[in-house]
TIRO-269300 format. One record per residue (C-alpha): residue in three letters; x negated, y, z. Coordinates in steps of 0.05 Angstrom, whole numbers, padded with zeros to 5 digits, always signed. Example, Ala and Ser with C-alpha at 12.3 -4.5 7.8 and 13.67 -1.06 7.14 Angstrom:
residues 2
ALA-00246-00090+00156
SER-00273-00021+00143
***
This chain:
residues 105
UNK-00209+00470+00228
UNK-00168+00503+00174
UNK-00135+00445+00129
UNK-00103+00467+00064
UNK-00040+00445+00035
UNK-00043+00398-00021
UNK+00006+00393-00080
UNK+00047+00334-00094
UNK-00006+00311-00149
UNK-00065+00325-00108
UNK-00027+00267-00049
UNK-00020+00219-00108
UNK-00098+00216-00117
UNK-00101+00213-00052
UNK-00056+00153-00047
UNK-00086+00121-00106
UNK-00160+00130-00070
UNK-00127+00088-00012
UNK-00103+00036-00054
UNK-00162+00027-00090
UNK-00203+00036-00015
UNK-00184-00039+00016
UNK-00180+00005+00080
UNK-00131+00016+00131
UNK-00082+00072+00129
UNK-00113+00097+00194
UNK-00188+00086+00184
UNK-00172+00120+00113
UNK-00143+00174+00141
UNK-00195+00188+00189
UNK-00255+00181+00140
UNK-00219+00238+00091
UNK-00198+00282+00152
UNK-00126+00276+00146
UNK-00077+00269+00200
UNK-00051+00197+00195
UNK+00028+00217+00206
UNK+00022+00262+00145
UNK-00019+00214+00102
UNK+00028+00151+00123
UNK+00084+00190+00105
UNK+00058+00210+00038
UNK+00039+00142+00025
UNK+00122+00117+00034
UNK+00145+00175-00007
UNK+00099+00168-00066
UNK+00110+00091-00065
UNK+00185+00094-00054
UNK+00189+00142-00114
UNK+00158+00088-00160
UNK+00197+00040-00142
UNK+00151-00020-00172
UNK+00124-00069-00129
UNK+00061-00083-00120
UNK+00013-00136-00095
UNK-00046-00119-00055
UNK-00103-00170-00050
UNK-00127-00175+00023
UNK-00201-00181+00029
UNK-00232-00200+00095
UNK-00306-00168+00115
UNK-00350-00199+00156
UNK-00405-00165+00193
UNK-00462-00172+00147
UNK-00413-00127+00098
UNK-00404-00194+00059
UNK-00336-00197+00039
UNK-00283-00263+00023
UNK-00220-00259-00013
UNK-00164-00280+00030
UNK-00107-00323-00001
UNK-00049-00279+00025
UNK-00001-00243-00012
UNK+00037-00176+00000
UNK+00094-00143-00039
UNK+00115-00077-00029
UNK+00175-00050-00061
UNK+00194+00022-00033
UNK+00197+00012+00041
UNK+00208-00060+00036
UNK+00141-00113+00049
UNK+00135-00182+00038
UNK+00074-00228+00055
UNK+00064-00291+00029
UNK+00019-00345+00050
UNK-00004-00349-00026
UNK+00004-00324-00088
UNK+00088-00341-00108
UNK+00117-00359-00167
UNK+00134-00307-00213
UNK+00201-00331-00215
UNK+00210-00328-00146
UNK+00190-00261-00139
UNK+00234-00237-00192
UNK+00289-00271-00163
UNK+00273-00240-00089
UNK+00272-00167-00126
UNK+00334-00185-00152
UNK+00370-00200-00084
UNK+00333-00140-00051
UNK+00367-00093-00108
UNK+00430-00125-00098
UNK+00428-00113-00020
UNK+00400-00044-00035
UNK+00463+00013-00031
***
C-alpha cells in the first residue's frame, strides 16, 4: 500500500482531528491508516512547537456507546503531562508553568 507524504500543514489537521477524536493515539492511528510511530511523533512535534498547554477532558464510554465525563484533569505543555485528580486552581497551574519554565534550559 503506497502512503504519500504529507506536508507539515496537512499533520496539523491531522493532529487537530485527534484532539478533537477523544481516541487513543493508537486506535486513531489505526482507523486513519497511519503508522502509529510516525503519527505519535508528529503529535510531540506539533504540540512542542506551540508551546501552550492544554487540558484534555477525559470521557469514559461504556458499552452501550453511552458516554460519562470523567473528573480528571491533564496538562500538557510540550513534552511535559500533568494529571490531576480534578480540575486545579488557575493559580496553581500558572504557578506550576511557572516552575516548569524556570527548570526548563
Amino acid at each position: 500500500m503506497y502512503s504519500r507524504r504529507r506536508t507539515e500543514d496537512e499533520w496539523r489537521e491531522v493532529v487537530a482531528d485527534f484532539d478533537a477524536s477523544g481516541l487513543t493515539q493508537e486506535l486513531f492511528a489505526r482507523k486513519k491508516g497511519l503508522k502509529v510511530g510516525t503519527f505519535r511523533s508528529w503529535v510531540y512535534k506539533i504540540r512542542g512547537a506551540s508551546k501552550e498547554p492544554r487540558f484534555v477532558e477525559l470521557v469514559k464510554s461504556t458499552p452501550g456507546g453511552e458516554t460519562e465525563h470523567v473528573s480528571r484533569t491533564t496538562l500538557l505543555v510540550g513534552e511535559v503531562r500533568v494529571e490531576f485528580a480534578e480540575r486545579p486552581e488557575v493559580e496553581y497551574v500558572v504557578a506550576l508553568l511557572r516552575g516548569l519554565g524556570e527548570a526548563t534550559p
